[in-house]
C-alpha positions in Angstrom: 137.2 69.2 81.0 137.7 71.8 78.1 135.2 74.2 77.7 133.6 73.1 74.4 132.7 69.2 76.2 131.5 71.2 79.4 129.4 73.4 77.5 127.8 70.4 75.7 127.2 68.7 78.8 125.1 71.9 79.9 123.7 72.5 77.1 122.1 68.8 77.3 120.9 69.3 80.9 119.2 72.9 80.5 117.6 70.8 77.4 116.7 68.0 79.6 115.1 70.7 81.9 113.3 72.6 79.1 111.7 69.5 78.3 110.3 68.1 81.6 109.4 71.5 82.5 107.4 71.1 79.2 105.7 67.8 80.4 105.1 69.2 83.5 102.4 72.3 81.7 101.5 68.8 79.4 100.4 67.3 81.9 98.0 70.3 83.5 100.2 70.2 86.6 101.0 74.1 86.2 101.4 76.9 83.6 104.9 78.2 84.1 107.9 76.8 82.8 110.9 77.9 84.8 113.9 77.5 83.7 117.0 77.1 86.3 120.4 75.9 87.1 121.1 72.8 87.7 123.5 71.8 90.4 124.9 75.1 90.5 125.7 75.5 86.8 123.9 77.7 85.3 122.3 76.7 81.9 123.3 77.4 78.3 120.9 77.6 75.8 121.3 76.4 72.0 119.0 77.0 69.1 117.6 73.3 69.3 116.8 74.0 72.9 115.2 77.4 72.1 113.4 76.4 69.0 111.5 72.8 71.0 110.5 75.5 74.1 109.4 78.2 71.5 107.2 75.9 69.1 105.5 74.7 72.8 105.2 78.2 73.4 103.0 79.0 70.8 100.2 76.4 70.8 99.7 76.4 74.9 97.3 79.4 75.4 97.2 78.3 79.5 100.9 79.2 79.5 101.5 82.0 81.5 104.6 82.3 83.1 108.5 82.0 81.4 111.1 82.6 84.0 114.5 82.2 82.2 116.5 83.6 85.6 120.4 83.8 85.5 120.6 81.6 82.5 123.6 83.1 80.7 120.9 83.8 77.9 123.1 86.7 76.8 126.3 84.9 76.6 124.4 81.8 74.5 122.7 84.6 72.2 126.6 86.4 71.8 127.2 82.6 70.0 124.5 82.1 68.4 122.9 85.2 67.1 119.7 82.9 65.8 118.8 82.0 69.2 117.9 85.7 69.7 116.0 85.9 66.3 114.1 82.5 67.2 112.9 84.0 70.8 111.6 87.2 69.3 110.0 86.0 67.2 108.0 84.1 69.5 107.4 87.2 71.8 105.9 89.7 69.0 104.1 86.7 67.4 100.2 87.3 68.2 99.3 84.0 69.6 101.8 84.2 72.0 100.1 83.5 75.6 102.8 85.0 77.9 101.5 87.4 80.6 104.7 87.5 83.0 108.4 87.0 81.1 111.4 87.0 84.0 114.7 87.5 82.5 116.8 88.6 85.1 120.7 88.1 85.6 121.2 86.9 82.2 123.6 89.9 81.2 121.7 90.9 77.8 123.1 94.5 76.9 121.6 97.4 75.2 121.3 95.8 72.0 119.6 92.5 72.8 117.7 94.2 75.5 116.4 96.5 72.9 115.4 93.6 70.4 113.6 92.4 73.2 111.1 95.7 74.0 110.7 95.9 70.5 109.3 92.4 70.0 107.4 93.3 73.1 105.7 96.3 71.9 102.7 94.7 70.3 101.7 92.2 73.1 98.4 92.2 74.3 98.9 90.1 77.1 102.3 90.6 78.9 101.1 91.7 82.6 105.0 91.7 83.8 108.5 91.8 82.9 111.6 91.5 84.5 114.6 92.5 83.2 116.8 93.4 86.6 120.4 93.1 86.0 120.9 92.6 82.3 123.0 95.1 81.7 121.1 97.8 80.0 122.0 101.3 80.0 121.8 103.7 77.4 118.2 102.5 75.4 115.9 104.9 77.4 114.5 105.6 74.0 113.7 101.9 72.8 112.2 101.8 76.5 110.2 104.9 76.0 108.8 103.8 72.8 108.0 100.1 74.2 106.3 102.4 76.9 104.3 104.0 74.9 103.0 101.3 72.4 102.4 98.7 74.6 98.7 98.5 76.4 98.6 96.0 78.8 102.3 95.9 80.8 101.6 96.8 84.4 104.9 95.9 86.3 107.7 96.2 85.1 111.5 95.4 86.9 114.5 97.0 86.3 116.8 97.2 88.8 120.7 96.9 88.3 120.8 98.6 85.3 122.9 101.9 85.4 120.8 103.7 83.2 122.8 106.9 81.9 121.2 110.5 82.9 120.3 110.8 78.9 118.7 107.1 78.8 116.3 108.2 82.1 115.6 111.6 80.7 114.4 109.4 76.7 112.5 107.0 79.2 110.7 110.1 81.5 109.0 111.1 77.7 107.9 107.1 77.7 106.1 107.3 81.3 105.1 110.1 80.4 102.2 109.1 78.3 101.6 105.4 79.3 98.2 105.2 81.2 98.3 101.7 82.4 102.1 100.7 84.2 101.0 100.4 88.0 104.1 99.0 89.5 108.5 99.8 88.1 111.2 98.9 89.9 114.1 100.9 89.4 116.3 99.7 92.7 120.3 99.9 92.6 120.3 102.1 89.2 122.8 104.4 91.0 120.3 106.9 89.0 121.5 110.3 91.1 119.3 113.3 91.0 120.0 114.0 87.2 118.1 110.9 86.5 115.7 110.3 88.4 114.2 114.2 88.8 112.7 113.7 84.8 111.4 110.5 85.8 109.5 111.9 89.4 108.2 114.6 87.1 106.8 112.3 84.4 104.8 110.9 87.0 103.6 113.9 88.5 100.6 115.3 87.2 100.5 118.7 86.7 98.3 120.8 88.5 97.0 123.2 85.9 95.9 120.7 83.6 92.9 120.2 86.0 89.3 120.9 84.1 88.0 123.9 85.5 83.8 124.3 85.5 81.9 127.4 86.9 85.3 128.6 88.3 85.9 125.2 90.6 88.1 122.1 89.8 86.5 118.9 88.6 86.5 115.6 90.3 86.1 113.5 87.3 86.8 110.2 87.5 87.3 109.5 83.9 89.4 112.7 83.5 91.9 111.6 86.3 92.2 108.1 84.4 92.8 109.5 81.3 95.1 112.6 81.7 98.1 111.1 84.5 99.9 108.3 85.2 98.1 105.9 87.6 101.2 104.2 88.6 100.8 103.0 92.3 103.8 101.2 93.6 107.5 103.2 92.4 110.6 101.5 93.6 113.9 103.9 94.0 115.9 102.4 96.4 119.7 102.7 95.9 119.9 105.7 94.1 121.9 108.1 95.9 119.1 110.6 96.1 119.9 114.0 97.8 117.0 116.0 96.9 113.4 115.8 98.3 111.5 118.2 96.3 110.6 116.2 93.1 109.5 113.2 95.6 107.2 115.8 97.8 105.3 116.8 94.6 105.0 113.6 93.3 102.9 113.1 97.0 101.3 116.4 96.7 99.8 115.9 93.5 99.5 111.7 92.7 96.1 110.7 93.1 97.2 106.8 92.3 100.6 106.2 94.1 100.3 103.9 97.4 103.9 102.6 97.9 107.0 104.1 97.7 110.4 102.6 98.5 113.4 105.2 98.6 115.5 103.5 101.3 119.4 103.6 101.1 119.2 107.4 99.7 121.0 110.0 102.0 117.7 112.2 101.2 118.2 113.8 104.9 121.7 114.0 105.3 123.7 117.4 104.5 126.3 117.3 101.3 128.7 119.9 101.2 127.7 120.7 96.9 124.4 121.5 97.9 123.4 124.7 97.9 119.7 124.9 98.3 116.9 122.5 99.5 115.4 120.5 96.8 115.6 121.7 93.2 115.7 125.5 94.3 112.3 125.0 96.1 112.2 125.6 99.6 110.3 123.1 101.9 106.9 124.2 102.9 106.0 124.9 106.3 104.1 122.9 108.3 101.4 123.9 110.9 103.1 122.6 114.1 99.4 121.9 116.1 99.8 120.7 119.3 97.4 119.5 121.4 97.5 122.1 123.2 97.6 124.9 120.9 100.3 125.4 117.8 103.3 126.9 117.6 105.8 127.9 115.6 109.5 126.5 115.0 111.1 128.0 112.5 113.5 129.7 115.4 114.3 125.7 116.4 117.0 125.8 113.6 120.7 127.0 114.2 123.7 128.1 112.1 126.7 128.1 112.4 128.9 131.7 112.7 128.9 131.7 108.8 125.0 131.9 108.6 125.2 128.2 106.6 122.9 125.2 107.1 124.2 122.8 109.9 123.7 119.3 108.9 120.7 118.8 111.6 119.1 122.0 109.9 119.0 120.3 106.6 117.6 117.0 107.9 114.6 118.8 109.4 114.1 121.2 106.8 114.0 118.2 104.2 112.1 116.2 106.5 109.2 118.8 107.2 109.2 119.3 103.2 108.1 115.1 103.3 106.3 115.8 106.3 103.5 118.8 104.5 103.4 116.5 101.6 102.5 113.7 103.7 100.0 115.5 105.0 98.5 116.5 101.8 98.3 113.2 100.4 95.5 111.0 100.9 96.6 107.8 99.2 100.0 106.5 100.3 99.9 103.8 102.2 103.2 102.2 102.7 106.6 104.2 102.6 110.0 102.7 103.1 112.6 105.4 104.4 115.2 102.9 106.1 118.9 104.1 106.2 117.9 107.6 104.6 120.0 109.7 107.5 117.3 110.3 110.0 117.7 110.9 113.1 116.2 111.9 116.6 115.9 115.7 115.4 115.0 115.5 112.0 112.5 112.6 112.3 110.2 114.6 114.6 108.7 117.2 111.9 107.9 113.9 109.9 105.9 111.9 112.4 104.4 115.1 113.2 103.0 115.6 110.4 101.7 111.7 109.7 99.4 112.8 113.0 97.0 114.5 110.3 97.3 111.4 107.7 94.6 109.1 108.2 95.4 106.8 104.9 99.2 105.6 105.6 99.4 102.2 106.8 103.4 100.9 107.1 106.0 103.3 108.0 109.8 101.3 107.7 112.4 103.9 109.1 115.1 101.1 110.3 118.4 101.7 110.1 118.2 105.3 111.2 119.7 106.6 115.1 115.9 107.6 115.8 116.8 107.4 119.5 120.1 109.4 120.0 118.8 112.1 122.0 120.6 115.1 122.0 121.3 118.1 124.1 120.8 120.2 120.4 117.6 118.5 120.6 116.5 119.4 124.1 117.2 123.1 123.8 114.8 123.2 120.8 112.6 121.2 122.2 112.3 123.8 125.3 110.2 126.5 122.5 107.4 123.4 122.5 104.5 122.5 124.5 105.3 120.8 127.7 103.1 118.1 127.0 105.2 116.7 124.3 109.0 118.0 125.7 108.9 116.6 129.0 110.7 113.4 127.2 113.2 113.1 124.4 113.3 112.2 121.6 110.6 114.4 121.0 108.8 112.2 117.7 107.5 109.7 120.6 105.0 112.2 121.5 103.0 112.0 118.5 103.0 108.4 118.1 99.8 107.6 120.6 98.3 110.5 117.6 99.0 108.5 114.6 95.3 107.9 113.1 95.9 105.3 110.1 99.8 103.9 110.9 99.0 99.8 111.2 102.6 98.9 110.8 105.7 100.8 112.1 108.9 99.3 112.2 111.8 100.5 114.3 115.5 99.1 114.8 114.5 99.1 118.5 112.5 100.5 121.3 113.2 101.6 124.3 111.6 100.4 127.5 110.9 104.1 128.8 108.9 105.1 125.9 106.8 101.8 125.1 104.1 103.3 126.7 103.9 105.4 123.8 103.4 102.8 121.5 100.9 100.6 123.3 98.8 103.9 123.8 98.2 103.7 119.9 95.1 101.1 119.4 95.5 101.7 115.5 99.0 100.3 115.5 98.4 96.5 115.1 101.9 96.0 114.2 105.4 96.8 115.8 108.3 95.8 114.4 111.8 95.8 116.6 114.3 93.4 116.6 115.6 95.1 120.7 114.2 96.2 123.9 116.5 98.9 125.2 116.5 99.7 129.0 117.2 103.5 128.0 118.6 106.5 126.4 121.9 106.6 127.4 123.1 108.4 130.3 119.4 108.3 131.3 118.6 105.4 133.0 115.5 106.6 135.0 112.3 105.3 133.9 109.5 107.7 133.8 106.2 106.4 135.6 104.7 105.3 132.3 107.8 102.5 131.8 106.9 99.2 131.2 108.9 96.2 131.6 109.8 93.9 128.4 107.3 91.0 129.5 104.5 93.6 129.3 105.5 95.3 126.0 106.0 92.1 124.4 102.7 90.5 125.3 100.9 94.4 123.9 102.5 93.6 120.8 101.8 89.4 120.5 97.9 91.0 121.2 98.4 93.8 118.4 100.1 91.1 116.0 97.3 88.0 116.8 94.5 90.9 115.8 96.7 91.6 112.9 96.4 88.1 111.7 93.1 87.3 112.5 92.2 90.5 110.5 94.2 89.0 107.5 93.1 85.6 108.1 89.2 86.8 107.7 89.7 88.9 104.8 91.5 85.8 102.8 87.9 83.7 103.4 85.3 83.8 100.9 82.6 82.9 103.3 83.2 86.3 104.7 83.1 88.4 101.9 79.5 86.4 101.9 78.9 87.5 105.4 80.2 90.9 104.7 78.1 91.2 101.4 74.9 90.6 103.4 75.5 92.4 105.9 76.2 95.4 103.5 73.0 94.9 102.0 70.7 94.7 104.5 72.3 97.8 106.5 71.6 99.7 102.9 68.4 98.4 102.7 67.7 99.7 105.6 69.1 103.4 105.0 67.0 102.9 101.8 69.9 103.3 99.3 70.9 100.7 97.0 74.5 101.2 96.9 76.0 98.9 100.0 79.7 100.4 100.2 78.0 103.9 100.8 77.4 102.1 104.4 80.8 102.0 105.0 81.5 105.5 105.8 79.6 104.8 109.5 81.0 101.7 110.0 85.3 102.6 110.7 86.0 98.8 112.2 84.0 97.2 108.8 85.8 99.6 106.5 89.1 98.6 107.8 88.1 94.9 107.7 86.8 95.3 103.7 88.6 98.2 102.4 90.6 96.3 99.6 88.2 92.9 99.6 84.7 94.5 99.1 84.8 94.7 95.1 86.0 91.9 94.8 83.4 90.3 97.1 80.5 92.5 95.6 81.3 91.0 92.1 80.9 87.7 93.1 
C-alpha cells in the first residue's frame, strides 16, 4: 500500500486505541492510559488523536499514568509541528494530573526533548519520567534548568541518550542543587569518564561544608536534607568507566545513596592511556584484619622489569580503593558490579573489606572469572594468614564473615568451596546458575566438600526463609502484630518511642527495617 493510505490506516487504529484506553479510565477500571502498537505497527499520532486524549487529560484528576512507549511521537510531531504545541500545553497546564509520563523509544531529539522539560518545569505533580532512547544529546542545560525548577520529580530515566561531555558537565550544575530526585537512570549513555566525573561530583557532598559546633561536626538531620543531594538509587551501567575514584567518594561521603548499578564498565581492568589510579588520587589502604591478627599487603603487588603496573596490580589497587569506601559507608545496600573485569586476585581486597559492612544487602558480581585461581595468586597469598590461604581463591575465606550480605550472586560455585557459603547464616540468598566439581587441575575436594544435593537443599532452606521473610512483611496483619509488640516491649523499658526497641532485637529489625513507618502510621 503507499505510504500515505498505510499511515491513515495507523493513524485510525492508534485513534481507535486512544479512545478505548479513554473508556477504560471512564469507566474507573484504572488510571493509566497506555498507549501501544498494535499488531506490530507502531502507532502514528495526528492532531485529532492528540487533541481528544489531551482535552480527557485535563478534566480526570485520578489520571495518573501516560505511557506513550515507542510510538513514533517524534516522527508524527516532525509532520505536524501542532501536535507538539497541543501536548505541551497540556503538560505545563496547572490542572494537569500526571505523576508518571513514559516516553521512551519515540526518537524526540534535542529540540522537542527540550520543549518537553520546559513544559515540565512547573509541574507539581510529575513523580517520574521516562525519556530513555529519544535521542537527546547536547540539552544538558535545558535539563539542568528543568532540574532545578521542578519540585516534585523523583525518578527520572534516561538511558540511550549519548549525552555529549559539555551536555553532562551543564546537567552536573542541575543535580547539583535539586534536593528531591531519588532515583536517574543514566544506562548505555556511553558517558566515558569526562562525563560522568562532573556528574559523581554533583552528587557528592562535600565534606567541609559540614556545620561545625564546639569544635565537633553536627548530626543535623534537617542540615543533611537541606545542603546534598539525597538521591538513593544512580544507574551507570554501560558507560565505559575506567576510573574508581569519583565512585569511592561518592560512597565515602553519601549519606542517601543505597543502590548503585555500574555493571559493563571495565572499572578493574588495566588500559594502556592510563597513567594513574583514579583521577590522580591514589586508592586508600585498607586494614587487612585477619582473624588471626592483620597484616599487611602492600608487598602482594608485582611489576614488571619496567617498574609499571601489571594489569592484576591495577585490578586490586582499584578494587581495595572500592573496598575502604565500602567499608566507610553505612548505607548502600545493593551494588551491581557484573562484567566490571574482576577476577580471582582482584576480587579478594573487595570482599575483604564488605567483612566490616554490616548494611549491604545484594552483591551481583556475575560475569566476572571469580574462580580462575592462579599461581600469581598463590604466591601472594603465601604473605597471609594460613587460616584463609590454605584454599584458593583466596575471597572464599571471608565469605562465612560477611555480616549484612542477604543476596550474592555468582556465575557459579564450586562444589569444594560451598562450605563456605552455607557457613554464612546471614546469606538467605545465593544466586548460581552451575555447580562446578572444581578448580581446574585440582580435583581433590577438601574435607569440608559437599555434594550438589546437599548445597542445593542449603540454598532451597536459605531461599524458603527468604520468602517467608518477604511474604510476612507484605501482610498488614503483621505490621499490627509488629506494632504491638513494639509497644508493649517500650512500655515496658518505659520509653514511649517503640523503634528505639529495635536496637536489641537484630531478627525483628531485619524483619521491619523498611515496613515499621509505614506500619507505625497506620
Amino acid at each position: 500500500a503507499p505510504y500515505g493510505a498505510l499511515s491513515t490506516e495507523m493513524t485510525n487504529v492508534v485513534h481507535r486505541n486512544v479512545v478505548a484506553s479513554v473508556e477504560q479510565v471512564l469507566q474507573g477500571s484504572t488510571t493509566e492510559i497506555v498507549i501501544k502498537d498494535t499488531d506490530g505497527r507502531l502507532p502514528i499520532f495526528n492532531k485529532a488523536t492528540m487533541d481528544y486524549l489531551c482535552q480527557y487529560c485535563y478534566v480526570d484528576p485520578d489520571l495518573h499514568l501516560l505511557s506513550m512507549k515507542n510510538c513514533r511521537l517524534g516522527q508524527s510531531i516532525h509532520d505536524n509541528e501542532d501536535i507538539l504545541d497541543v501536548f505541551c500545553d497540556l503538560l505545563c497546564h496547572p490542572s494537569c494530573p500526571l505523576k508518571s509520563l513514559e516516553l521512551s523509544g519515540n526518537r524526540l531529539g534535542d529540540a522537542t526533548a527540550g520543549r518537553i522539560f520546559k513544559s515540565l518545569a512547573e509541574s507539581k505533580v510529575l513523580k517520574a519520567l521516562d525519556l530513555n532512547t529519544n535521542y537527546i544529546e547536547t540539552i544538558g542545560d535545558v535539563i539542568a534548568h528543568f532540574l532545578v525548577q521542578n519540585c516534585s520529580l523523583q525518578r527520572i530515566q534516561l538511558s540511550y541518550n549519548w549525552f555529549t561531555p559539555q551536555s553532562c558537565r551543564d546537567m552536573a550544575q542541575g543535580l547539583a542543587l535539586n534536593r528531591h530526585l531519588r532515583e536517574i537512570n543514566l544506562h548505555g549513555c556511553v558517558l566515558g569518564d569526562d562525563g560522568a566525573r562532573p556528574i559523581l561530583e554533583a552528587l557528592t557532598p562535600l565534606a567541609s561544608t559540614k556545620p561545625v559546633c564546639n569544635g565537633e561536626p553536627t548530626c543535623d538531620a534537617q542540615w543533611v536534607a537541606t545542603s546534598e543531594s539525597q538521591l538513593e538509587v544512580l544507574i551507570l551501567s554501560l558507560n565505559d568507566l575506567k576510573r574508581i575514584a569519583p565512585i569511592a567518594n561518592l560512597l565515602k561521603r553519601s549519606r542517601t545513596l543505597s543502590g548503585l548499578d555500574v555493571h559493563l564498565n571495565p572499572l578493574f581492568a588495566r588500559h594502556d592511556d592510563e597513567e594513574s589510579i583514579g583521577f590522580g588520587a591514589d586508592p586508600a589502604p585498607i586494614d587487612n584484619e585477619i582473624d588471626n591478627g592483620s597484616e599487611n599487603h602492600d608487598n602482594d603487588f608485582e611489576q614488571n622489569s619496567d617498574g609499571e603496573e601489571t594489569k592484576s596490580e591495577y585490578g586490586i589497587s582499584t578494587a581495595t580503593s572500592l573496598g575502604h569506601a565500602l567499608r566507610e559507608n553505612s548505607r548502600l545496600r545493593h551494588l551491581k558490579l557484573s562484567e566490571c573485569g574482576l577476577d580471582a586476585n582482584t576480587v579478594r581486597p573487595l570482599f575483604e573489606a564488605l567483612t566490616f559492612n554490616s548494611t549491604l544487602e545484594t552483591l551481583d558480581v556475575t560475569q566476572n572469572d571469580m574462580w580462575n585461581s592462579s599461581e600469581e595468586e598463590g604466591n601472594n597469598c603465601l604473605n597471609l594468614n594460613d587460616s584463609v590461604c590454605n584454599f584458593y581463591p583466596a575471597w572464599v575465606a571471608h565469605v562465612p564473615r560477611l555480616k549484612g550480605l542477604r543476596h550474592l550472586l555468582l556465575d557459579y560455585v564450586l562444589a569444594s568451596k560451598a562450605s563456605f557459603f552455607v557457613k554464612n547464616f546471614s546469606l538467605f540468598q545465593l544466586s548460581f546458575t552451575a555447580l562446578r566439581p572444581g578448580s581446574e587441575g585440582n580435583d581433590d575436594y577438601d574435607s569440608s566438600t559437599m555434594d550438589k544435593g546437599t548445597l542445593l537443599q542449603a540454598c532451597m532452606k536459605r531461599n524458603q526463609r527468604y520468602a517467608q521473610i518477604n511474604e510476612l512483611v507484605q501482610k498488614d496483619h503483621v505490621g499490627h502484630v509488629c506494632r504491638l509488640l513494639l509497644s508493649k516491649l517500650a512500655a515496658e523499658a518505659g520509653s514511649t518511642d517503640p523503634t528505639m526497641c529495635i536496637v536489641s532485637f537484630p531478627a525483628l529489625h531485619l524483619l521491619v527495617r523498611d515496613r515499621l513507618p509505614v506500619w507505625l502510621d497506620r
